[in-house]
MITIMI-846437 format. One record per residue (C-alpha): residue number from 1; x, y, z. Coordinates in Angstrom, 3 decimals. Each point is the difference from the previous one (the first is absolute). Layout:
! MITIMI-846437
<r nr="NUM" px="X" py="Y" pz="Z"/>
...
! end
This chain:
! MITIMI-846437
<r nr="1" px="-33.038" py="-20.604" pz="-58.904"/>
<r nr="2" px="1.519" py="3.575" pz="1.568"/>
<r nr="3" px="-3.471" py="-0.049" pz="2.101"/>
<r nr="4" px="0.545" py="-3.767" pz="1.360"/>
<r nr="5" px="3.781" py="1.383" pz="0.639"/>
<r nr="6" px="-1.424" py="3.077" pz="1.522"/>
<r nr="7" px="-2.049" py="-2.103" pz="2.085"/>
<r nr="8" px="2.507" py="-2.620" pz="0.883"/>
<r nr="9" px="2.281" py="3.016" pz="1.534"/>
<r nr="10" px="-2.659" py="1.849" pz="1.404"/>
<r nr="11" px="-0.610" py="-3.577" pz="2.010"/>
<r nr="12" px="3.778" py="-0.695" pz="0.736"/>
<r nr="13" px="-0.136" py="3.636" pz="1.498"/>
<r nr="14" px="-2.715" py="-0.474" pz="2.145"/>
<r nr="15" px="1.360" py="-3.350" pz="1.564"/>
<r nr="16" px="3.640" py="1.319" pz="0.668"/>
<r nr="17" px="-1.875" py="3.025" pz="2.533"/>
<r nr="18" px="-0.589" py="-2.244" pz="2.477"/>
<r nr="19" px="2.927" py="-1.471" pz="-0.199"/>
<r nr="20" px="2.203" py="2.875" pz="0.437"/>
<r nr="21" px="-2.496" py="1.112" pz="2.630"/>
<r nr="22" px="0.669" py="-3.735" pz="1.963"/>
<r nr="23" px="3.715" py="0.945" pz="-0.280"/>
<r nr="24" px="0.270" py="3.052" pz="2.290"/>
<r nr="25" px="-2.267" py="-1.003" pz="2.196"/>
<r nr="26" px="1.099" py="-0.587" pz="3.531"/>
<r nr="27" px="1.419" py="-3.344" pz="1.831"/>
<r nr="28" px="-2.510" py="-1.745" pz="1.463"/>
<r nr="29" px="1.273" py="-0.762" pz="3.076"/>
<r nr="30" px="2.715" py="1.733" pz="2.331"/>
<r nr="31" px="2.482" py="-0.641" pz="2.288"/>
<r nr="32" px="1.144" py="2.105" pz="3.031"/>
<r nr="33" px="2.859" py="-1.274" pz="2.315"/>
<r nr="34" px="0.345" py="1.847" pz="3.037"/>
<r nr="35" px="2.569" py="-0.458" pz="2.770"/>
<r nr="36" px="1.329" py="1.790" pz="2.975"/>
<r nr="37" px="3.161" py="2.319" pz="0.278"/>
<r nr="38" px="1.633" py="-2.111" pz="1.827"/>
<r nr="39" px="-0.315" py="-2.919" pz="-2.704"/>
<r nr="40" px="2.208" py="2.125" pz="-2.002"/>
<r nr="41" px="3.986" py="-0.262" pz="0.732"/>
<r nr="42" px="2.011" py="3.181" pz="-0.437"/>
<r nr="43" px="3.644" py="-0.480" pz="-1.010"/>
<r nr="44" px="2.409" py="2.590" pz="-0.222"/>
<r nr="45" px="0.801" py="1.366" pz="-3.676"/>
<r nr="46" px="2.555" py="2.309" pz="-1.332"/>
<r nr="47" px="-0.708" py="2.188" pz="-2.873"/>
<r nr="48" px="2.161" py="2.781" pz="-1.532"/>
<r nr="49" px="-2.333" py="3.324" pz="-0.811"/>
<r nr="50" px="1.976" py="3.069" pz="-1.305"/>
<r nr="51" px="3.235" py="-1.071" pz="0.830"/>
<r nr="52" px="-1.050" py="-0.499" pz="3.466"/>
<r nr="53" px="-0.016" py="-3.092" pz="2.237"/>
<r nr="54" px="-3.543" py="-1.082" pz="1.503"/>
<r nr="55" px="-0.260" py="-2.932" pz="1.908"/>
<r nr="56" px="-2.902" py="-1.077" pz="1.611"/>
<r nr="57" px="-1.290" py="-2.049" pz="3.120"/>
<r nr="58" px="-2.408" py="-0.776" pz="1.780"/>
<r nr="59" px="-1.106" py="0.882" pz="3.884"/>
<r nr="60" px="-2.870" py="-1.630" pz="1.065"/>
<r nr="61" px="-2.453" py="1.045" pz="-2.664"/>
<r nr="62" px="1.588" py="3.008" pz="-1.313"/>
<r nr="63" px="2.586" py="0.170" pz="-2.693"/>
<r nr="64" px="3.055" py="2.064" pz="0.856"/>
<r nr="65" px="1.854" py="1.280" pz="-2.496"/>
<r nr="66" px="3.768" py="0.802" pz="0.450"/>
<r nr="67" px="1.561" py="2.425" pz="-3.022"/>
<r nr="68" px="3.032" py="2.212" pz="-0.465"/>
<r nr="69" px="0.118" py="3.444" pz="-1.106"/>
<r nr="70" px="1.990" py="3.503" pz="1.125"/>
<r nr="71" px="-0.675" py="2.498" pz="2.087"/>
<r nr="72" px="0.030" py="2.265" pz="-2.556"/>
<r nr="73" px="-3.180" py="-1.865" pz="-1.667"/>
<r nr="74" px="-2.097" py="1.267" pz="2.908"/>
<r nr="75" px="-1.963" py="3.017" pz="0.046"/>
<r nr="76" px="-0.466" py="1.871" pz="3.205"/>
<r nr="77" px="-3.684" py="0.584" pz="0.822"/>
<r nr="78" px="-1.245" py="3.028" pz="1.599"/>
<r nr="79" px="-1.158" py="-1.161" pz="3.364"/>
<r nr="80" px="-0.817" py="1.057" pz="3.768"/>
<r nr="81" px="-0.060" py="-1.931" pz="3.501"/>
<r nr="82" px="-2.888" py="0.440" pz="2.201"/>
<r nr="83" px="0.442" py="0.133" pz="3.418"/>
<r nr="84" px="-2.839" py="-0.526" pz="2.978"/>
<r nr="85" px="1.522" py="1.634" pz="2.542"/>
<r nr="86" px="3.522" py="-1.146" pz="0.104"/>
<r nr="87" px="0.023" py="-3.261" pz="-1.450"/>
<r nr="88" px="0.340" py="-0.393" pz="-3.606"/>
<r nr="89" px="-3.582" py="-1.185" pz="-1.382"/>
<r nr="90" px="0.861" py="-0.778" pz="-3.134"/>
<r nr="91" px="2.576" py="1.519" pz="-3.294"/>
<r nr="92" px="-1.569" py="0.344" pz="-2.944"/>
<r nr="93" px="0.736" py="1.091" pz="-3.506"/>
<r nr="94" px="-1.914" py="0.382" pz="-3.576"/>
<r nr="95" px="1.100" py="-1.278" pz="-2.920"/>
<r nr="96" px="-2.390" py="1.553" pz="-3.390"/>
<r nr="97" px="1.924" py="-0.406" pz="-3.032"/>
<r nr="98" px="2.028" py="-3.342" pz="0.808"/>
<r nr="99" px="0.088" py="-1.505" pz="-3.226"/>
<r nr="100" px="0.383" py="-3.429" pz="-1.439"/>
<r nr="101" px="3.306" py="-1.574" pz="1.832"/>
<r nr="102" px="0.750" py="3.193" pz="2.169"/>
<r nr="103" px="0.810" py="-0.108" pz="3.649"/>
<r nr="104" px="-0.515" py="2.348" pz="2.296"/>
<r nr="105" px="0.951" py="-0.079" pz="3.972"/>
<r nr="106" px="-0.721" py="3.040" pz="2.656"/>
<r nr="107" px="4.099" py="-1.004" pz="0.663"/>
<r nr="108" px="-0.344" py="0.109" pz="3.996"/>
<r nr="109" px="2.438" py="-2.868" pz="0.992"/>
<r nr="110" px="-0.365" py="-3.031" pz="2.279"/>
<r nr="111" px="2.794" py="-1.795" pz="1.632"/>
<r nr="112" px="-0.361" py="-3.955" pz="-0.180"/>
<r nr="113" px="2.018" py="-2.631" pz="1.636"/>
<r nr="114" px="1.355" py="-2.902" pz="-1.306"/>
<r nr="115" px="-2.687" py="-2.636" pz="-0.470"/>
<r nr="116" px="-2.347" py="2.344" pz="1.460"/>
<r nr="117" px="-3.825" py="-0.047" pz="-1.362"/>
<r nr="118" px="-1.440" py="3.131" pz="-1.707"/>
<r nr="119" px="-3.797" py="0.777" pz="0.567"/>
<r nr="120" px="-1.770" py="2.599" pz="-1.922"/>
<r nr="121" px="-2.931" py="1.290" pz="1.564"/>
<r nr="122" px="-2.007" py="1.593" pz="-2.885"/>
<r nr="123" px="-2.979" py="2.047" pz="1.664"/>
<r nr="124" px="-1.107" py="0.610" pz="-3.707"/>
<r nr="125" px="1.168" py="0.100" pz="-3.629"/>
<r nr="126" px="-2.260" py="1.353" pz="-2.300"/>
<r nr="127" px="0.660" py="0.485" pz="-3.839"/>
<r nr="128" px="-1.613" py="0.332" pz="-3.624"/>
<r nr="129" px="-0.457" py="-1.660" pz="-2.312"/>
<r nr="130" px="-1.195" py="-2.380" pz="2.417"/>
<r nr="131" px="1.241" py="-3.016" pz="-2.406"/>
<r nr="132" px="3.184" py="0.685" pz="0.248"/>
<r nr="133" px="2.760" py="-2.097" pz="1.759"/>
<r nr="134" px="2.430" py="1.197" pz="2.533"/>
<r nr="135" px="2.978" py="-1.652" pz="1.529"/>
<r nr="136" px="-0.065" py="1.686" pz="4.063"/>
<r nr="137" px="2.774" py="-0.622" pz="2.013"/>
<r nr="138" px="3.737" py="0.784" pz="1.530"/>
<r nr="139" px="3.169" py="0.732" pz="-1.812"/>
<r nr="140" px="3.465" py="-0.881" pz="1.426"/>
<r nr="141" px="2.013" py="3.048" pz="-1.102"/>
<r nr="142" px="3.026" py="-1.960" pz="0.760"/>
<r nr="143" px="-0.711" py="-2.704" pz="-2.158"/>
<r nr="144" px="-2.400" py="1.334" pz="-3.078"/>
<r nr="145" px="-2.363" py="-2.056" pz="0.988"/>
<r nr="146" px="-3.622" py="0.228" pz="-0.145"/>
<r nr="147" px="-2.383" py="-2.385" pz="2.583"/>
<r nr="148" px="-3.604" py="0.632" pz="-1.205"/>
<r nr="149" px="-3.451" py="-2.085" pz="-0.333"/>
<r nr="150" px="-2.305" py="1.063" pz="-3.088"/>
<r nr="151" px="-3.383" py="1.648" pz="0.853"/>
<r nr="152" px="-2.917" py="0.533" pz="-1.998"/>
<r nr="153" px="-3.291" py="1.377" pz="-0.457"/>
<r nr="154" px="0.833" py="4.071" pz="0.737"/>
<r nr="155" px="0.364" py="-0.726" pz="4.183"/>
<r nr="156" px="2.083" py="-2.086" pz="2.198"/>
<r nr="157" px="0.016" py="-0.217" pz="3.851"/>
<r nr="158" px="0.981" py="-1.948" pz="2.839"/>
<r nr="159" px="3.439" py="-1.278" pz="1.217"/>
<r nr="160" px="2.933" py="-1.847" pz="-2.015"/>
<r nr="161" px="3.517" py="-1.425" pz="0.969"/>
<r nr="162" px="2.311" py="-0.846" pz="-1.440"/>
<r nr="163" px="2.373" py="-2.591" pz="1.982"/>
<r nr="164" px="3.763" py="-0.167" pz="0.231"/>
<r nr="165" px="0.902" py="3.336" pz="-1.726"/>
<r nr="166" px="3.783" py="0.279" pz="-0.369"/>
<r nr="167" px="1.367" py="3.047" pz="2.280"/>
<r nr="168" px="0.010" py="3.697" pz="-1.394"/>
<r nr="169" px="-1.775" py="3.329" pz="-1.049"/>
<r nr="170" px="-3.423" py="-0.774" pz="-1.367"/>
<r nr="171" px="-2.815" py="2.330" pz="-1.300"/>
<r nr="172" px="-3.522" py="-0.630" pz="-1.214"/>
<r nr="173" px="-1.055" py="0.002" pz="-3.417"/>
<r nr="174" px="-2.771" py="-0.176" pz="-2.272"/>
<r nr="175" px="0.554" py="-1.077" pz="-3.699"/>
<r nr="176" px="-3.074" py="-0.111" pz="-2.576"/>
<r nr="177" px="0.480" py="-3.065" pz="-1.995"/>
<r nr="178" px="-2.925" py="0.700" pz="-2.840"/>
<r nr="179" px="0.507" py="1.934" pz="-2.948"/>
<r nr="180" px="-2.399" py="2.907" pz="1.115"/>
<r nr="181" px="1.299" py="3.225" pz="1.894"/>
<r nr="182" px="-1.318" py="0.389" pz="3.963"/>
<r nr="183" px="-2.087" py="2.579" pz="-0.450"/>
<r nr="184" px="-0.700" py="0.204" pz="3.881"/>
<r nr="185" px="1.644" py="-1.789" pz="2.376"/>
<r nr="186" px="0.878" py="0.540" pz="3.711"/>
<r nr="187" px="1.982" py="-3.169" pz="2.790"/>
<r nr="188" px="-0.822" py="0.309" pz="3.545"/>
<r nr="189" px="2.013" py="-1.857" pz="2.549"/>
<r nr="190" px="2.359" py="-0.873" pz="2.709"/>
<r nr="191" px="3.134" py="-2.259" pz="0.300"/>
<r nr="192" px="0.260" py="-2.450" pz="3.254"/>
! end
């Protein structure tokens, strides 16, 4: 009798194998949906992050992000202009050791009109880790108010506006939004 039992389990076991083995395998067939950016509809959000108000919208395909914080949140950056000749080629300044949240600005001030659009030529911004996010853009130090687009991927270039600005002082800024400190970062660019 215990060797028919033994047997009887010793069976059981071998059939339930496959079955387990059927149960992880993977779905036979799968489904990928694509579709193009401009499929997707942006609206604007508002979220509160560390006491701060972010709001977001969108311009054409970029996401602009509008937040509040002080002047006193904003570290000043060592940094340099470079001139070719006479004209100003481009101000730049370095920013190792920005860590998660932290802002930091060269501080040279730009006058704005009223409705006036901002445009932020960056020549280059480099940084690492490369997968961290920053927010680059201008800062009305009239207001507290931060302008910005998120960037990606350790380098950004080109040339960003930002439309209707309300009038007053503004500065550019860099802000690292992921939890791991810049451990090399440096913002090339020019405002007009």
């Amino acid at each position: 009798m215990k060797k028919i039992l033994s047997l009887t389990l010793a069976l059981l076991m071998v059939l339930a194998i496959p079955c387990t083995a059927s149960a992880t395998e993977a779905p036979s067939e799968l489904i990928i949906e694509s579709f193009s950016l401009d499929e997707v509809i942006k609206a604007p959000s508002i979220t509160i992050e560390d006491d701060e108000l972010v709001t977001t919208a969108s311009e054409g395909n970029q996401e602009m992000i509008i937040e509040s914080f002080s002047l006193e949140e904003i570290t000043q950056a060592p940094s340099l202009a470079v001139y070719d000749g006479s004209t100003l080629a481009f101000n730049q300044f370095t920013f190792d050791g920005c860590t998660y949240n932290a802002i930091w600005s060269d501080m040279i001030e730009y006058t704005m009109s009223e409705g006036e659009t901002g445009v932020l030529k960056i020549t280059t911004c480099i940084w690492t880790p490369t997968t961290n996010t920053l927010y680059i853009g201008f800062y009305n130090v009239d207001t507290a108010t931060g302008y910005a687009y998120p960037f990606a991927g350790g380098s950004a270039s080109g040339t960003y506006s930002w439309p209707d600005l309300p009038a007053g002082q503004y500065i550019v800024y860099v802000r690292n939004m992921s939890s791991r400190t810049i451990t090399d970062g440096t913002m090339r660019y020019n405002v007009g």
